[in-house]
N, C-alpha and C positions, 0 to 999 in steps of 0.2 A: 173315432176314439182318439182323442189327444190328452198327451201324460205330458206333465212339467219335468221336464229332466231331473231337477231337484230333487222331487219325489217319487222317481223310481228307486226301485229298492235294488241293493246288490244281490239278491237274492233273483233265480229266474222266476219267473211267471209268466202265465199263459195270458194270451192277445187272442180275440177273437173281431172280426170285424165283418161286417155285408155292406155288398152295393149291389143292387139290386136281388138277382138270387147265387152270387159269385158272394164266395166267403173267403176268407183268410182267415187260419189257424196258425196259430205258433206259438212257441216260446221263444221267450227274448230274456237276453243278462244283459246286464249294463257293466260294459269292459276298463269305463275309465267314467272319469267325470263327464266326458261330452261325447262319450262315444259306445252305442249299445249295437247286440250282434242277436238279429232276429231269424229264426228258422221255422219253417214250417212246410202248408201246402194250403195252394188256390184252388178248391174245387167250386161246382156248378156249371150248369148251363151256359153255354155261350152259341150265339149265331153268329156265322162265321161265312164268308165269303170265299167260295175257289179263286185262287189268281188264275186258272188258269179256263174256267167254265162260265164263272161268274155268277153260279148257282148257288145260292144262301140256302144255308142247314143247319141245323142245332147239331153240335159239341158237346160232348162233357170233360169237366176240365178236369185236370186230377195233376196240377202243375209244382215239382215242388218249390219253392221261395227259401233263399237264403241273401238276405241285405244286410249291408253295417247302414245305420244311424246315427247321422252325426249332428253337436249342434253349435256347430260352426266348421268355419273353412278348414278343409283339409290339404296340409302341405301334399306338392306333387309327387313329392319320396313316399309318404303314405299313402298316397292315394293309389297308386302303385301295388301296392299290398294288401290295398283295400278292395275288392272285387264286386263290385255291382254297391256302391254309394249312395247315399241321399244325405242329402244336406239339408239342415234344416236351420233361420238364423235367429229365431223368437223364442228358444227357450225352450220350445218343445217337440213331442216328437206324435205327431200324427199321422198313425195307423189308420188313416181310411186315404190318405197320400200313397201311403206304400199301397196298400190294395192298387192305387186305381192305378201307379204308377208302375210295376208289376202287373198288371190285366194289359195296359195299354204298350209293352213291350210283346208281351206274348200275342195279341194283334196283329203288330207290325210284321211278323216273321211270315215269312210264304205260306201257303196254307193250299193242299188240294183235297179234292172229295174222295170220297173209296172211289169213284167212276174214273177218273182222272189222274188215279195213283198207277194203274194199272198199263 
């Protein structure tokens, strides 16, 4: 789902998006001309890798998401202030980015099984 900044409305509204069976819900306001603040939650299904077993399981996600969108370069003093960023330089702002990019954080972090928590 991608929205031309132009025509987002100052008014909030609700985002929904899917990648495969991982969804992203939210509502998003747009804070400035090039700068909107989206909140929600990543739920579905995820298989997921122990770091420490290396035995693949299915997850359920239930993660929540809070991103500013921006669409253009954000000075360093802002950015500062701004806590988990996306940049975007085309005018628009595309909510199936934020999913993957938001999914593909939540990945990266350590991960063990219940066997391996213990």
């Amino acid at each position: 789902m991608t929205i031309e900044f132009r025509k987002i409305p100052h008014e909030e509204f609700e985002v929904e998006v899917t990648k495969g069976e991982i969804t992203l819900k939210a509502h998003a306001i747009k804070k400035s001309a090039t700068l909107l603040f989206c909140k929600g939650r990543l739920t579905g299904p995820l298989v997921r890798s122990c770091d420490r077993c290396a035995d693949e399981f299915c997850t359920t996600l239930d993660e929540p998401v809070e991103v500013w969108i921006s669409d253009q370069a954000v000075s360093l003093h802002e950015e500062g202030e701004l806590l988990n960023l996306i940049e975007f330089f085309d005018g628009r702002a595309d909510f199936s980015m934020v999913l993957t990019s938001e999914l593909e954080a939540i990945k990266s972090d350590y991960f063990y099984c219940p066997t391996c928590q213990h």
